[in-house]
C-alpha positions as CSV (number, residue, x, y, z in Angstrom):
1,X,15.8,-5.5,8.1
2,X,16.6,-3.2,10.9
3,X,13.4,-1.6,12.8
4,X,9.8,-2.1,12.4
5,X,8.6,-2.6,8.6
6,X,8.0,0.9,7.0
7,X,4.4,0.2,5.6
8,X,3.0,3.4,3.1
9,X,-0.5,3.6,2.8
10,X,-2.2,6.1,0.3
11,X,-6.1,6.1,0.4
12,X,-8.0,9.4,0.3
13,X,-10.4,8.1,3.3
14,X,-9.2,9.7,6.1
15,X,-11.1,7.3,8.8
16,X,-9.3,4.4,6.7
17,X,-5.7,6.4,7.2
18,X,-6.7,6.8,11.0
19,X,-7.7,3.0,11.1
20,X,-4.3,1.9,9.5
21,X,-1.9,3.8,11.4
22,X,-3.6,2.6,14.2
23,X,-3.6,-1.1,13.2
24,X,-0.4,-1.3,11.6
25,X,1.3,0.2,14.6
26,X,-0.3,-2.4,16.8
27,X,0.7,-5.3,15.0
28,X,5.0,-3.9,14.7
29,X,4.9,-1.9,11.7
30,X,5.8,2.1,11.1
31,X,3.3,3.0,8.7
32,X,2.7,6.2,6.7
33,X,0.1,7.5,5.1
34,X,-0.6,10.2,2.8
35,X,-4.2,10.8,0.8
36,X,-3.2,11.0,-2.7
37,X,-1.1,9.7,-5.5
38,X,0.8,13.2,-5.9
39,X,1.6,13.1,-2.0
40,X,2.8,9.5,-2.1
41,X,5.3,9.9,-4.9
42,X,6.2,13.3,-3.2
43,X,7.5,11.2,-0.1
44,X,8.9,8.6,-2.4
45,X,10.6,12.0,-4.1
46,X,11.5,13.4,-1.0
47,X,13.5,9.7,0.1
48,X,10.6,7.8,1.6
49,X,11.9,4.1,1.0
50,X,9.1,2.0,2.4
51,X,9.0,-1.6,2.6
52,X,5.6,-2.2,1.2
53,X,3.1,0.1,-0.2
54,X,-1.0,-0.2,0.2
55,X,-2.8,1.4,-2.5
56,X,-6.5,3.0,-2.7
57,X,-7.2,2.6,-6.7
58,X,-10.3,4.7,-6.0
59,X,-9.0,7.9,-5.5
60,X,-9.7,11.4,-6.4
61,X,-7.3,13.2,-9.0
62,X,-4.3,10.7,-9.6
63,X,-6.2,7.5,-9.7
64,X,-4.8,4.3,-8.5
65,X,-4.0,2.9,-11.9
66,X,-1.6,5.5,-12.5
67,X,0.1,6.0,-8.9
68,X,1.0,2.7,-9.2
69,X,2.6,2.7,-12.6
70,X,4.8,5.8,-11.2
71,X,5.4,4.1,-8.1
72,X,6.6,1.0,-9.9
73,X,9.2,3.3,-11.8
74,X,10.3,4.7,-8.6
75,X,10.7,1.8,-6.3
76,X,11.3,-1.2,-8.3
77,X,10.3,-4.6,-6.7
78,X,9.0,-2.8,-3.5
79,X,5.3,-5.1,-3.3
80,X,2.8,-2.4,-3.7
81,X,-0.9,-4.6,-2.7
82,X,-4.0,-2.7,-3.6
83,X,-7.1,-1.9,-1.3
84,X,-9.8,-2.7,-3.5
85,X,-14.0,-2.5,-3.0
86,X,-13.7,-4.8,-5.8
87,X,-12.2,-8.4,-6.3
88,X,-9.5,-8.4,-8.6
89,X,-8.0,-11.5,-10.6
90,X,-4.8,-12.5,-10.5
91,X,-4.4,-11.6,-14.1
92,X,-5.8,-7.9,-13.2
93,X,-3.5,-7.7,-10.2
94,X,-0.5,-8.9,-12.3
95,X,-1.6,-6.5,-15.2
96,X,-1.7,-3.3,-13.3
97,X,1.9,-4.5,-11.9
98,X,0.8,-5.1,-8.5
99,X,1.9,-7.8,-5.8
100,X,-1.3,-8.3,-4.6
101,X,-4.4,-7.1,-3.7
102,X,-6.8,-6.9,-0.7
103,X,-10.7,-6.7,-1.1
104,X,-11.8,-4.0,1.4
105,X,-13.6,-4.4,3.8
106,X,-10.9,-6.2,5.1
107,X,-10.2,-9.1,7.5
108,X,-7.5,-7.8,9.8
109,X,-5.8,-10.6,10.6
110,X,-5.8,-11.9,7.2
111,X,-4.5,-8.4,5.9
112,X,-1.8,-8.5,8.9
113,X,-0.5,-12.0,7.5
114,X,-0.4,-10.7,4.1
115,X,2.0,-7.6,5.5
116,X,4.1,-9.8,7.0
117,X,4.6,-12.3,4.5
118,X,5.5,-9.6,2.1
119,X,7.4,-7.9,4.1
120,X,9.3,-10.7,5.6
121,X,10.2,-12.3,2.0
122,X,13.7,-12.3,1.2
């Protein structure tokens, strides 16, 4: 992989897009954020071709549920890991055709490591 890891986070929160480009720049990464469904498959559209996706399933108008499945379609085995105020099961995770998911709020190394191992998988 050439450059920093292009990490694509779509949460409607704006102090939780603020906090992520932050922390994901500090730790090597390039991320990008958008606060919607529609404006994450708009870059995706628009040739966006990110390395790992983070997903709000709690957003307003396109929900998470249904970003993803579009997403999915669009980027094939790209790991898309959910940002959840719930805890998921793996069989929930694996149902709404995630990679993963993260319980916010969330531990930052433990969501660092879980970047990198996803994005460092070959």
């Amino acid at each position: 992989m050439e450059g920093n890891p292009i990490i694509l986070v779509v949460d409607d929160d704006v102090p939780i897009q603020i906090l992520m480009q932050s922390l994901l720049r500090e730790f090597g990464f390039d991320p990008v954020t958008v606060g919607s469904g529609d404006k994450a498959l708009q870059a995706i559209r628009g040739g966006l071709r990110p390395d790992l996706v983070l997903l709000d399933m709690n957003m307003p108008g396109m929900n998470g549920a249904d970003t993803l499945r579009e997403l999915r379609a669009l980027l094939g085995e790209v790991p898309i890991v959910i940002l959840s105020g719930e805890r998921l099961s793996p069989n929930e995770i694996r149902a709404l055709g995630a990679t993963g998911a993260v319980q916010k709020p969330f531990d930052v190394p433990d969501l660092v490591a879980q970047i990198r191992g996803y994005v460092t998988e070959d």
